[in-house]
Short mmCIF file of the C-alpha atoms (twelve columns), coordinates in Angstrom:
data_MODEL
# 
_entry.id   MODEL 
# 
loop_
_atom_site.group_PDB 
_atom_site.id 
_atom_site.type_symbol 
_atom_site.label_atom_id 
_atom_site.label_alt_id 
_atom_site.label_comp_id 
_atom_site.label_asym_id 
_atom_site.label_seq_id 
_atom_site.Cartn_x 
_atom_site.Cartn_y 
_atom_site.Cartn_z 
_atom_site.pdbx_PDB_model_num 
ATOM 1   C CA . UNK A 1   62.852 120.755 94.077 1 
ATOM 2   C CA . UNK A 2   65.116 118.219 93.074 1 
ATOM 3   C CA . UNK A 3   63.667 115.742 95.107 1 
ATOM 4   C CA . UNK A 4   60.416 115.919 93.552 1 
ATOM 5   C CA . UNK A 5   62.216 116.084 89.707 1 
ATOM 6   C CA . UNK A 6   63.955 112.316 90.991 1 
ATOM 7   C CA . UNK A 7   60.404 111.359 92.058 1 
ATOM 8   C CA . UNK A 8   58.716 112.271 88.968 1 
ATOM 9   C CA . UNK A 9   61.418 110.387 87.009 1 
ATOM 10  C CA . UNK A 10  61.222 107.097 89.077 1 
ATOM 11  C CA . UNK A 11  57.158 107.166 88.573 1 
ATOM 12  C CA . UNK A 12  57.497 106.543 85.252 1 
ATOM 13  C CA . UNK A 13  60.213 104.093 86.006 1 
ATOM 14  C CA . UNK A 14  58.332 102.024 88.518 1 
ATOM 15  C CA . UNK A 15  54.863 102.042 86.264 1 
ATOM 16  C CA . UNK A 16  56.498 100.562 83.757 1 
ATOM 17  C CA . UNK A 17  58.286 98.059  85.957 1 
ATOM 18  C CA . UNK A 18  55.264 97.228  87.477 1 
ATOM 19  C CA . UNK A 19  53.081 96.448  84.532 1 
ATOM 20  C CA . UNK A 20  56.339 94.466  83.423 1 
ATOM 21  C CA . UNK A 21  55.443 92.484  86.381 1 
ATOM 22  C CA . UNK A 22  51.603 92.208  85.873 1 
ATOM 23  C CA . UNK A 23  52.641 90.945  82.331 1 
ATOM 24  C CA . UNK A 24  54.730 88.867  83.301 1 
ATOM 25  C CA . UNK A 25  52.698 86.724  85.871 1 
ATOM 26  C CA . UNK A 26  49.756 86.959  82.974 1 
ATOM 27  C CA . UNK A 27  52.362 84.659  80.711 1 
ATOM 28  C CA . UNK A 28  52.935 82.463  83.697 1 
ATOM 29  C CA . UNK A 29  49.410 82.272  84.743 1 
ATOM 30  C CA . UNK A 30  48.693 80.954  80.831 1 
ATOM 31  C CA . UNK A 31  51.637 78.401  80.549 1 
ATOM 32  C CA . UNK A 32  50.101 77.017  83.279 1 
ATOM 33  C CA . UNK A 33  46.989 76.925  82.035 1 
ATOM 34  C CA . UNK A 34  48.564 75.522  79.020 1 
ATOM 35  C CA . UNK A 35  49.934 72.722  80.824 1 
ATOM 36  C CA . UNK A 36  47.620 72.383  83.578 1 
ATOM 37  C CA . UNK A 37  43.835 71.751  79.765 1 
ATOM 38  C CA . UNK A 38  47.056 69.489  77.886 1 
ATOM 39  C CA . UNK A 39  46.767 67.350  81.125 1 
ATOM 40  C CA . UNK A 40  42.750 67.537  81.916 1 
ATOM 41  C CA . UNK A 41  42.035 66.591  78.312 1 
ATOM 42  C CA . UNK A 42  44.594 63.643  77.797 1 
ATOM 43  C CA . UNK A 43  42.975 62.519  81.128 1 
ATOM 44  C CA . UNK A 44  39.486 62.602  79.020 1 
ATOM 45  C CA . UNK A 45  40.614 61.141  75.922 1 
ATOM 46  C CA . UNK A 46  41.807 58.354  77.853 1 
ATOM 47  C CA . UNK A 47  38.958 57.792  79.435 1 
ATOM 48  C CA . UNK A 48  36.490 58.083  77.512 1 
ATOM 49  C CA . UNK A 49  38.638 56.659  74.413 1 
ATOM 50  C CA . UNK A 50  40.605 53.744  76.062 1 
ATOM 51  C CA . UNK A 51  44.348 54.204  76.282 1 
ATOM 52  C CA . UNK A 52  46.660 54.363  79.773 1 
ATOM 53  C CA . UNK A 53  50.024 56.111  80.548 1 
ATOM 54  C CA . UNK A 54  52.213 55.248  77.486 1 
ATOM 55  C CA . UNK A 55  55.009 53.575  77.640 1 
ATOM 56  C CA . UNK A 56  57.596 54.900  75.397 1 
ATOM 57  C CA . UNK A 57  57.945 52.086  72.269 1 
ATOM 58  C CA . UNK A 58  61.373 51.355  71.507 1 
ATOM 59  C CA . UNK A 59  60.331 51.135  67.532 1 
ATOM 60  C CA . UNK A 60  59.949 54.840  67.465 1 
ATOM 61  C CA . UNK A 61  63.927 55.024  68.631 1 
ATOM 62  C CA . UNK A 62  65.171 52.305  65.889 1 
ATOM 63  C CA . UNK A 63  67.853 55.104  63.859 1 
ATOM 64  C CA . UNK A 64  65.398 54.721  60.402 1 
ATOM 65  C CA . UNK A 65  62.376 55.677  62.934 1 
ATOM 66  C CA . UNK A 66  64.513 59.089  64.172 1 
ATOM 67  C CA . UNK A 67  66.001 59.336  60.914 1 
ATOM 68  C CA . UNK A 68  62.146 60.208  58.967 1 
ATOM 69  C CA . UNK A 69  61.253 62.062  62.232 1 
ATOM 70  C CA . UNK A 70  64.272 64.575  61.973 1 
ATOM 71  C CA . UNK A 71  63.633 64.906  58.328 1 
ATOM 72  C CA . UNK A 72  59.480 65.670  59.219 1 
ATOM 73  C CA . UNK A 73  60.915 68.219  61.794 1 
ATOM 74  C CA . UNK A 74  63.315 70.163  59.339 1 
ATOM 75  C CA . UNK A 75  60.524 70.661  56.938 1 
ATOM 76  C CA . UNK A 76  58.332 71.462  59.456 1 
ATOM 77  C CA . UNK A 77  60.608 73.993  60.355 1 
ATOM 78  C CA . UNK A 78  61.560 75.174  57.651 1 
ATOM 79  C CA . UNK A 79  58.986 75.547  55.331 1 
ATOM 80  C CA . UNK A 80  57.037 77.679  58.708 1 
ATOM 81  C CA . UNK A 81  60.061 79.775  58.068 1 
ATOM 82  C CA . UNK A 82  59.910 80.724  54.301 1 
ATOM 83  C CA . UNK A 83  56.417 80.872  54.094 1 
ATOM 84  C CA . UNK A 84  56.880 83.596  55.792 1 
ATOM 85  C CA . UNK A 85  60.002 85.034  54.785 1 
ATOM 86  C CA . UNK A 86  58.721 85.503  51.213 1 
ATOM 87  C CA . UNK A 87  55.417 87.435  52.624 1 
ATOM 88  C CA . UNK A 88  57.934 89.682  53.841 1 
ATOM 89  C CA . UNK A 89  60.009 89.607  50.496 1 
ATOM 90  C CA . UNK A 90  56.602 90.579  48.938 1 
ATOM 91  C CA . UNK A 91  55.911 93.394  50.865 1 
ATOM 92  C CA . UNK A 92  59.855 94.983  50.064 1 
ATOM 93  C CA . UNK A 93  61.156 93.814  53.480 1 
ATOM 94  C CA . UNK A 94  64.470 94.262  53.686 1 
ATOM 95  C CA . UNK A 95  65.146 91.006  55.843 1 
ATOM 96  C CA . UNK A 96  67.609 87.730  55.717 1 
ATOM 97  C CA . UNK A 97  66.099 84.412  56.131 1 
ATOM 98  C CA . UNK A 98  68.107 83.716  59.519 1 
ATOM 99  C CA . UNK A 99  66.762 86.575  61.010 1 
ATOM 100 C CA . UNK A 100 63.061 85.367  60.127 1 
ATOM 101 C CA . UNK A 101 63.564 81.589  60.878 1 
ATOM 102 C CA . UNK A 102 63.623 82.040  65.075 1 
ATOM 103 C CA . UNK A 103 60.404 83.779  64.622 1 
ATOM 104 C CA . UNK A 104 58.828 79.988  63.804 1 
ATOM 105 C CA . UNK A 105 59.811 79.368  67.460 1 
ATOM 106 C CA . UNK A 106 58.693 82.500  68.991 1 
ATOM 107 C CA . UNK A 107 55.375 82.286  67.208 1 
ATOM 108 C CA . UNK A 108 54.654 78.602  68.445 1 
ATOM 109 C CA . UNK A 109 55.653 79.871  71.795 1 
ATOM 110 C CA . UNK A 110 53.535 82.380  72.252 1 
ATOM 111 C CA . UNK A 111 50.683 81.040  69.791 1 
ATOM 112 C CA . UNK A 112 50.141 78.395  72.458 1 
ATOM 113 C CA . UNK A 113 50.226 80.311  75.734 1 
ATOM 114 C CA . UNK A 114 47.759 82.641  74.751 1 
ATOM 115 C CA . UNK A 115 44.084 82.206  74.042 1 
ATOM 116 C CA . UNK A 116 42.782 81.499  70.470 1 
ATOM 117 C CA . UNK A 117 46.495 81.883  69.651 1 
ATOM 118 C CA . UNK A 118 46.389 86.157  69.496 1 
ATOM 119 C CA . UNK A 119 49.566 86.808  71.311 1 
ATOM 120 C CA . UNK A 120 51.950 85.078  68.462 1 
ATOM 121 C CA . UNK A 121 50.840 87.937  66.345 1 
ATOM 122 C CA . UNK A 122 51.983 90.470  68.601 1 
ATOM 123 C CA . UNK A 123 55.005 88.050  69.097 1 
ATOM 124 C CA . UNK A 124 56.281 88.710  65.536 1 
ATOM 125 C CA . UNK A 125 55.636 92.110  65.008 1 
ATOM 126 C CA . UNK A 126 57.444 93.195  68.179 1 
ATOM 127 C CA . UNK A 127 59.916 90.870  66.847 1 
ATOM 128 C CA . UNK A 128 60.539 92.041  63.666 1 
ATOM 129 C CA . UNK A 129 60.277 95.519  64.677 1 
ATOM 130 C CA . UNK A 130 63.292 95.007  66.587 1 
ATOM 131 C CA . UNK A 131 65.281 94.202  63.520 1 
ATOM 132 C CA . UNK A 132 64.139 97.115  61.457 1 
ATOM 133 C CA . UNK A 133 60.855 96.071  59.858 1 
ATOM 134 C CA . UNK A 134 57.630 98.479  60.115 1 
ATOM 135 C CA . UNK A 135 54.960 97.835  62.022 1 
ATOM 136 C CA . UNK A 136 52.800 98.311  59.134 1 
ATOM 137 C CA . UNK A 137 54.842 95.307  57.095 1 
ATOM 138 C CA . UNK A 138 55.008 93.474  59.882 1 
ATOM 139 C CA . UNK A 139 51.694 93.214  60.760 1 
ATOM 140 C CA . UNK A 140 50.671 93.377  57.566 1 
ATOM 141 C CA . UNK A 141 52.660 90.218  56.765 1 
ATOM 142 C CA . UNK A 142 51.864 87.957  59.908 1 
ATOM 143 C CA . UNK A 143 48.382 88.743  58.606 1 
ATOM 144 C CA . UNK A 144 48.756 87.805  55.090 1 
ATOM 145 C CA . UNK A 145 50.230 84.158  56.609 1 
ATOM 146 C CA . UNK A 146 48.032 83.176  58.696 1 
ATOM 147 C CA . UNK A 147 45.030 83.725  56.223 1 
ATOM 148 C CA . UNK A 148 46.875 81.447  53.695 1 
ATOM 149 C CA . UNK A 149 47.335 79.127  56.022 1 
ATOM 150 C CA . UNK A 150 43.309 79.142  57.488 1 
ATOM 151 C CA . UNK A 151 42.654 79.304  53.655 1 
ATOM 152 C CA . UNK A 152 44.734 76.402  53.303 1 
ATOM 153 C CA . UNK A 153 42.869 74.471  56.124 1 
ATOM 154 C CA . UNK A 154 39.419 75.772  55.064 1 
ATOM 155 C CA . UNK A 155 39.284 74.277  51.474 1 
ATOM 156 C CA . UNK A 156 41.278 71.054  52.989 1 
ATOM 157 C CA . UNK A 157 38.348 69.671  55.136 1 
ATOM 158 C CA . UNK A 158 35.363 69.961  52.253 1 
ATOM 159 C CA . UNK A 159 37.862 68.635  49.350 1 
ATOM 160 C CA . UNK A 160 38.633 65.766  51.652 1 
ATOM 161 C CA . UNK A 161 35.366 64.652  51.903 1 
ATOM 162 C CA . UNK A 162 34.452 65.688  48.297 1 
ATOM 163 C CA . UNK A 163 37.478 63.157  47.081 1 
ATOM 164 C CA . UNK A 164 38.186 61.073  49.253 1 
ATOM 165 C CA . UNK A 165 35.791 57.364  49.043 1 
ATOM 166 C CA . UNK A 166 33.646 56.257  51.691 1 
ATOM 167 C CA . UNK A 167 35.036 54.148  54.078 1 
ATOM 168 C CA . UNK A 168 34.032 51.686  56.952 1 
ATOM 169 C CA . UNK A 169 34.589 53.292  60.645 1 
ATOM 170 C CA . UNK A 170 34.635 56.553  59.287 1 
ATOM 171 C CA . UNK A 171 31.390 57.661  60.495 1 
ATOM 172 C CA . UNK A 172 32.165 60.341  62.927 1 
ATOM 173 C CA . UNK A 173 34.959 62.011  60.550 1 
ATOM 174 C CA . UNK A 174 32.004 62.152  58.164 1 
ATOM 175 C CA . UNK A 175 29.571 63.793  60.074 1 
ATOM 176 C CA . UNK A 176 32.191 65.773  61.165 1 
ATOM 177 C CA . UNK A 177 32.748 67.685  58.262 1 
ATOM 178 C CA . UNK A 178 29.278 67.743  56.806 1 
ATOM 179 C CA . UNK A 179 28.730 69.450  59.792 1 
ATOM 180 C CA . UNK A 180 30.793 71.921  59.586 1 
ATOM 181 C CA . UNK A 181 31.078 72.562  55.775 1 
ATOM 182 C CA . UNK A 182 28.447 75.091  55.542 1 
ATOM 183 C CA . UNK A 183 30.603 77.158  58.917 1 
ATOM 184 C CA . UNK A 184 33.772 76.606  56.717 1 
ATOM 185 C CA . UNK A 185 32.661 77.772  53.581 1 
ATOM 186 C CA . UNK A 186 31.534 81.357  55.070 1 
ATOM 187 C CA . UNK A 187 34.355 81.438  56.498 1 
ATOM 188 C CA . UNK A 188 36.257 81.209  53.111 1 
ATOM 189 C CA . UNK A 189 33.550 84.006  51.606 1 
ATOM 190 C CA . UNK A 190 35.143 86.410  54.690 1 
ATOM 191 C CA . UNK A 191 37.873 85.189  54.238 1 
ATOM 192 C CA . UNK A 192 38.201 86.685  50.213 1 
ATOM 193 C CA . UNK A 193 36.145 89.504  51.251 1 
ATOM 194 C CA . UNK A 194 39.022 90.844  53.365 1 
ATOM 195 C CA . UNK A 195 41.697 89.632  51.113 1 
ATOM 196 C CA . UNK A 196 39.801 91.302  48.052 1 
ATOM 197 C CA . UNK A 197 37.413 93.880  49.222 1 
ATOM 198 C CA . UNK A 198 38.755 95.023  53.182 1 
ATOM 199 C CA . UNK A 199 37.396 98.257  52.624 1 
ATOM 200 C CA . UNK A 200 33.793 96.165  53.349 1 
ATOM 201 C CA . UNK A 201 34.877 94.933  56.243 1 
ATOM 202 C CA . UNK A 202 35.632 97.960  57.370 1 
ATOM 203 C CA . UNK A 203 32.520 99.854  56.533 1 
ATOM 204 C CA . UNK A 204 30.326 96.936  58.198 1 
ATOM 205 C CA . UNK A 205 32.225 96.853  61.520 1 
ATOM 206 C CA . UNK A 206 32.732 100.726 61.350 1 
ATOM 207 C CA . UNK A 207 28.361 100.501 60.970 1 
ATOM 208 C CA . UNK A 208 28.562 98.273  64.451 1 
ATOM 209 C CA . UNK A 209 30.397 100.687 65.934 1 
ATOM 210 C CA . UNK A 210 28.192 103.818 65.094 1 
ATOM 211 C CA . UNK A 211 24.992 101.446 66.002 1 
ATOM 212 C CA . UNK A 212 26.594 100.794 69.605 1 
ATOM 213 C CA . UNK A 213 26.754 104.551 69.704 1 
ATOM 214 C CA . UNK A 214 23.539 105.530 68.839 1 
ATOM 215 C CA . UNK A 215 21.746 102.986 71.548 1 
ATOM 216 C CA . UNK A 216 24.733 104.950 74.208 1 
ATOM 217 C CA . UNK A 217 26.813 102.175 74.334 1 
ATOM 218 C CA . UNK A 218 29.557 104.108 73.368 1 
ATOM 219 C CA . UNK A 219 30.288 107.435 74.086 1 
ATOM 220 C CA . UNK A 220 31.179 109.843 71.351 1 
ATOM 221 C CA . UNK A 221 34.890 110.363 72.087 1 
ATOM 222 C CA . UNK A 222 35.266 106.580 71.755 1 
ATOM 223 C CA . UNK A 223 33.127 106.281 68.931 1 
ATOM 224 C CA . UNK A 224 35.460 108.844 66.992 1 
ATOM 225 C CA . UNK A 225 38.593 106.638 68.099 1 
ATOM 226 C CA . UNK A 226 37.324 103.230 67.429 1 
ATOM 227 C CA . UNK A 227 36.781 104.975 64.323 1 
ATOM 228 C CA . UNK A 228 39.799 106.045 63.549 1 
ATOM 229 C CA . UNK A 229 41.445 102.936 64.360 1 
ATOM 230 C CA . UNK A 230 39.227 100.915 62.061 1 
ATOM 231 C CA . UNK A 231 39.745 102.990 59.088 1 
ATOM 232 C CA . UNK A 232 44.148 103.006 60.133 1 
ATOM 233 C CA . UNK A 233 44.291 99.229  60.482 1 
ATOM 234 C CA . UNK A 234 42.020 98.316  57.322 1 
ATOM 235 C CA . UNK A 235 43.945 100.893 55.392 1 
ATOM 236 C CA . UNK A 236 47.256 99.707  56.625 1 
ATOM 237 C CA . UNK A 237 46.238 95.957  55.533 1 
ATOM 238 C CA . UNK A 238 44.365 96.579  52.055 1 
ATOM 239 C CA . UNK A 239 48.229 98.549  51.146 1 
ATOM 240 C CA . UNK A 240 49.875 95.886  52.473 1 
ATOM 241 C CA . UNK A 241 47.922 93.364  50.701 1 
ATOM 242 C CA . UNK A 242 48.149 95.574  47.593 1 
ATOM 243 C CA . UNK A 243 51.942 95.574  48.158 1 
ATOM 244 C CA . UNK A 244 51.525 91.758  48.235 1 
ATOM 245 C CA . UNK A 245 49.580 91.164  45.096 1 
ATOM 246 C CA . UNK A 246 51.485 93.731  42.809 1 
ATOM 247 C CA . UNK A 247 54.807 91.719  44.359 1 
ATOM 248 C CA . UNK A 248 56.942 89.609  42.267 1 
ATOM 249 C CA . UNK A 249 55.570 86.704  41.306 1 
ATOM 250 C CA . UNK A 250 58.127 84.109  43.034 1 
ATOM 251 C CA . UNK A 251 57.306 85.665  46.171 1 
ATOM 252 C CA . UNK A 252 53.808 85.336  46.381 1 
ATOM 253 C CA . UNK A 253 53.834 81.517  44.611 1 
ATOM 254 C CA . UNK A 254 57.111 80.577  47.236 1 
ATOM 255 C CA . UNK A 255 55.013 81.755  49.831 1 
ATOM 256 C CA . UNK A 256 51.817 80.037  49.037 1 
ATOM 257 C CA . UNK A 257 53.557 76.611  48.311 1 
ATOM 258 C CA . UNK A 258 55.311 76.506  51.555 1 
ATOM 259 C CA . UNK A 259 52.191 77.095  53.629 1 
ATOM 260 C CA . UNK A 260 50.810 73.830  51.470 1 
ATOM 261 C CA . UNK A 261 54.404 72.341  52.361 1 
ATOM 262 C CA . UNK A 262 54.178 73.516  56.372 1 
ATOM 263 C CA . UNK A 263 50.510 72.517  56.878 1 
ATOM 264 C CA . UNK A 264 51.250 68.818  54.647 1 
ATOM 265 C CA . UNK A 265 54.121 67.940  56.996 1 
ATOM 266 C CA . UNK A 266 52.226 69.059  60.012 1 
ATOM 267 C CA . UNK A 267 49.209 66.814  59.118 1 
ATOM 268 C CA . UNK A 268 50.910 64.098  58.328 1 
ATOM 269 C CA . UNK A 269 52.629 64.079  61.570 1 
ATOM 270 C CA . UNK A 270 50.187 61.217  63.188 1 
ATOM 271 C CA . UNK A 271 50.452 58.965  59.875 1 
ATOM 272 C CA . UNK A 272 54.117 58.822  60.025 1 
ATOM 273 C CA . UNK A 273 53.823 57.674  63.696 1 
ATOM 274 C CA . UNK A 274 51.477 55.040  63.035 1 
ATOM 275 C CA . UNK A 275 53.363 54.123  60.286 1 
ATOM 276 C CA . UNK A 276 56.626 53.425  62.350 1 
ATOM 277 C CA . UNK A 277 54.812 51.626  65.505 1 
ATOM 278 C CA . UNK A 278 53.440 49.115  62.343 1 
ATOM 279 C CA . UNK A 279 49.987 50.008  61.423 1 
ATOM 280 C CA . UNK A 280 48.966 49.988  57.394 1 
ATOM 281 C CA . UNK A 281 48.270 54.060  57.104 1 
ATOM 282 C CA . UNK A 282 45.597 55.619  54.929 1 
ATOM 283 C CA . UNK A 283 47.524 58.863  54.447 1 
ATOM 284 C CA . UNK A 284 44.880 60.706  52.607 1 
ATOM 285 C CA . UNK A 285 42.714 59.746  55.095 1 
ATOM 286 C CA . UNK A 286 44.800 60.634  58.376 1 
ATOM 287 C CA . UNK A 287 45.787 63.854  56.859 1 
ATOM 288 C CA . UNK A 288 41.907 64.698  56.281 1 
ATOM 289 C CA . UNK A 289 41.073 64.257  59.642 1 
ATOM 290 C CA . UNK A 290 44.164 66.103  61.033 1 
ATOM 291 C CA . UNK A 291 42.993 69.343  58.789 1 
ATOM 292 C CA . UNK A 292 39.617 69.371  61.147 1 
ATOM 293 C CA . UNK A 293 41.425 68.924  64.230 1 
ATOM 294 C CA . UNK A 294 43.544 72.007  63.280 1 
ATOM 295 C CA . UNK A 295 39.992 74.084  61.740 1 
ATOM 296 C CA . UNK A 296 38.459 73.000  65.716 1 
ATOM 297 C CA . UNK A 297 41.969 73.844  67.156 1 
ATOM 298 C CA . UNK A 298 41.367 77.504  65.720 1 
ATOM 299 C CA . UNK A 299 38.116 78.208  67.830 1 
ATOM 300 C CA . UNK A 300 39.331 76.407  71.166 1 
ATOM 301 C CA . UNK A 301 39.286 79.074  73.816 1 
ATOM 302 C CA . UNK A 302 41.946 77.320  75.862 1 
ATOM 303 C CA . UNK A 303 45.859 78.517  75.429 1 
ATOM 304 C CA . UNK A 304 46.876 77.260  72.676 1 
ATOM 305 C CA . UNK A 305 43.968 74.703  72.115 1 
ATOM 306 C CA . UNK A 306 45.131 72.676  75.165 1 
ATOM 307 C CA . UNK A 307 42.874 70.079  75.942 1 
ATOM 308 C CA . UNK A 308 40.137 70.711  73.060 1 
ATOM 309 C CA . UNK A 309 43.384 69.350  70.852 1 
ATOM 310 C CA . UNK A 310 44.048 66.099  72.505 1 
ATOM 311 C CA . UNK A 311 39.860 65.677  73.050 1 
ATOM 312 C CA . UNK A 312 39.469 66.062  69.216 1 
ATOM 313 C CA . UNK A 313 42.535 64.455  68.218 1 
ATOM 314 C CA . UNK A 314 41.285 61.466  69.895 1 
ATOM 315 C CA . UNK A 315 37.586 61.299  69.330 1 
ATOM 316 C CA . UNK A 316 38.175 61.240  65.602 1 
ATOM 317 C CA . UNK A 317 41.495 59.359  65.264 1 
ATOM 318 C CA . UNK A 318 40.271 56.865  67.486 1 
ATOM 319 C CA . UNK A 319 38.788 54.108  64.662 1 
ATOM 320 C CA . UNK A 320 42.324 54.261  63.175 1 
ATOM 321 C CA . UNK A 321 44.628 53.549  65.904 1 
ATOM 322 C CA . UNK A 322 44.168 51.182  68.499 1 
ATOM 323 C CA . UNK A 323 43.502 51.862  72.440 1 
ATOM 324 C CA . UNK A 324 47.093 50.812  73.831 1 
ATOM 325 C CA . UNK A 325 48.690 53.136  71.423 1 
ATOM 326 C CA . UNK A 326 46.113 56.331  70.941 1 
ATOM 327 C CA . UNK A 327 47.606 58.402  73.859 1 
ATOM 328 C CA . UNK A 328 51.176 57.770  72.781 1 
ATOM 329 C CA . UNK A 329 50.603 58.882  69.193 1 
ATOM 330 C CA . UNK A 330 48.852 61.603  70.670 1 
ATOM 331 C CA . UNK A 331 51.618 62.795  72.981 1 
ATOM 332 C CA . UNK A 332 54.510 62.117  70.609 1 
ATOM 333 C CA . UNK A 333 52.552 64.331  67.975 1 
ATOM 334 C CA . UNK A 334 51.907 67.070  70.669 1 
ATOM 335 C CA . UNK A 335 55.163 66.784  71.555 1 
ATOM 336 C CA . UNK A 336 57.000 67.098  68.235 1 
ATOM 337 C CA . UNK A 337 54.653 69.575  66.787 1 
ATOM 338 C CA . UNK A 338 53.984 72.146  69.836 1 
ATOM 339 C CA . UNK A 339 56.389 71.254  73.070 1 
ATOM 340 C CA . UNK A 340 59.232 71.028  71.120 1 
ATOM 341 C CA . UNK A 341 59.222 74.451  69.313 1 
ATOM 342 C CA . UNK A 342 57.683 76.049  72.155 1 
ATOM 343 C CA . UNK A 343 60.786 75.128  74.335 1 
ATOM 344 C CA . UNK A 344 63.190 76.244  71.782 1 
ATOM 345 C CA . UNK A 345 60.941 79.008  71.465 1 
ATOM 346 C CA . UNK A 346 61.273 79.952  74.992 1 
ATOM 347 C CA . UNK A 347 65.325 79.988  75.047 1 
ATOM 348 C CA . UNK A 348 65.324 82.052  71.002 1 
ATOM 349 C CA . UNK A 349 62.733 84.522  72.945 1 
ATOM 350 C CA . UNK A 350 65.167 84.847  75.949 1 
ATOM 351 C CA . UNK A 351 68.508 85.693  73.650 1 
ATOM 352 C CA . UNK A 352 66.099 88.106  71.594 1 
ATOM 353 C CA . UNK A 353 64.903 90.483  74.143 1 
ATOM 354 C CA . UNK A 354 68.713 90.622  75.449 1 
ATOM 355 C CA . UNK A 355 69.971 91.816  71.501 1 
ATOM 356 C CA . UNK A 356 69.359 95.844  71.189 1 
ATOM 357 C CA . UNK A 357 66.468 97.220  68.928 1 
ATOM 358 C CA . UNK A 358 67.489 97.639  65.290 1 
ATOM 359 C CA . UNK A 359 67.605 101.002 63.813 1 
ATOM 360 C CA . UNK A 360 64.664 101.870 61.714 1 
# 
């Protein structure tokens, strides 16, 4: 009898250790990956863009060169931080901006090791669960930051080619963007509708559902869960939301002006680069071009973009910077923006799942 009590305690034990380890090779498996479309599609760019193996140019060592990139990086950094921090704020989130600031690490971690970046998400809420946030505010807030920010980078591509003049070699960009204005601006009408009006959303995918139940797609007991879940998770984000909007007003504004802050610095990334290896930089126009390598970034199906990233980057970047130095700008932009957080991601993640959960 007791023998079978000890085995009924270890099964538990040793599911739980073994999806552990199914997770766990799943991450690996996608770093890889990861590493394995970064390579495959700098190999493309450079060939079908011009460019070889970099070498590393001693101009973007000079002390004035690290000097600008340091100061890029720690309002990169930073304003990823309190963009989010004052969601949070908004939503009555107890919370101190040094807990919050190592989830900018942990989110470009696991944004970019997981398709169409939906584990960074996860990422945060288990994070800030851990130090005594909700689930509901959590989610609720990761949410509410990542639509400003696709907001952000939706109305950035059409006003850059509503604004900006015509210019020679700019061809693709162009078409580019005419292209895809019509995509982008239903994209900002869903976007409002779920920011305004979720409870439509809801009722229209909640419609899908019962449809694929009727033609015995679905069965009825997981036609009454999907349900359910649909009608939880839309009324868990239109209160959080709510919570947002009726929020004090420096909350809301601090948050929306350091996404424009974040997503500024991280565009302007490539002109600063060109602009220390000696090339005459149109930033407007670099920073235009950047915002529709980040919209095309968002639909990549490849971890983290890899590959679909450099392949963009380079096919409309290309007219501004020259062959010999395309692949380096295009590393050394990768590298500061993405490798760089993800490895400091990687060691915050490590000390965080060693600290015990907060009470709630």
């Amino acid at each position: 009898m007791c023998s079978r009590k000890i085995e009924e305690i270890r099964l538990p034990q040793d599911r739980n250790r073994a999806q552990g380890l199914r997770n766990g090779a799943l991450w690996l498996l996608s770093a890889v990956g990861f590493i394995a479309f970064s390579i495959f599609g700098l190999s493309l760019a450079s060939r079908f863009f011009g460019g070889e193996i970099p070498a590393l140019d001693p101009r973007l060592f000079e002390l004035s060169s690290l000097a600008w990139i340091g100061l890029f990086l720690l309002i990169y950094f930073l304003a990823d931080g309190l963009r989010l921090y004052y969601v949070l704020l908004s939503l009555g989130a107890q919370v101190r901006f040094r807990e919050v600031f190592p989830l900018v690490f942990v989110n470009i971690l696991f944004s970019n090791v997981t398709p169409l970046a939906t584990g960074g998400g996860f990422a945060q809420v288990w994070y800030l669960q851990r130090r005594g946030v909700a689930v509901g505010t959590s989610a609720a807030a990761t949410l509410i930051r990542t639509i400003l920010a696709m907001l952000v980078i939706f109305t950035a591509a059409p006003l850059f080619q509503l604004l900006r003049p015509s210019r020679a070699g700019a061809g693709l960009v162009d078409m580019v963007i005419q292209s895809l204005s019509a995509f982008i601006a239903l994209y900002l009408i869903g976007f409002l509708i779920v920011l305004l009006r979720p409870q439509w959303l809801g009722s229209v995918i909640d419609g899908l559902v019962g449809l694929l139940a009727r033609v015995r797609l679905l069965n009825l007991r997981r036609r009454v869960r999907w349900g359910r879940a649909i009608r939880r998770e839309v009324t868990e984000f239109s209160e959080g939301f709510g919570r947002f909007r009726r929020g004090p007003l420096r909350y809301s504004l601090g948050s929306a002006v350091f996404t424009v802050i974040f997503l500024l610095t991280l565009f302007a990334f490539p002109a600063l680069l060109m602009s220390l290896l000696g090339y005459e930089v149109d930033w407007i126009r670099v920073i235009g071009t950047l915002s529709i390598v980040t919209f095309l970034m968002y639909f990549a199906p490849t971890p983290g973009g890899a590959g679909f990233s450099e392949l963009a980057f380079a096919a409309l970047m290309s007219g501004q910077i020259d062959s010999p130095h395309l692949l380096l700008v295009i590393l050394a932009w990768r590298f500061l923006t993405i490798y760089l957080g993800m490895a400091l991601g990687l060691v915050v993640s490590i000390f965080a799942l060693r600290q015990p959960k907060a009470a709630t």
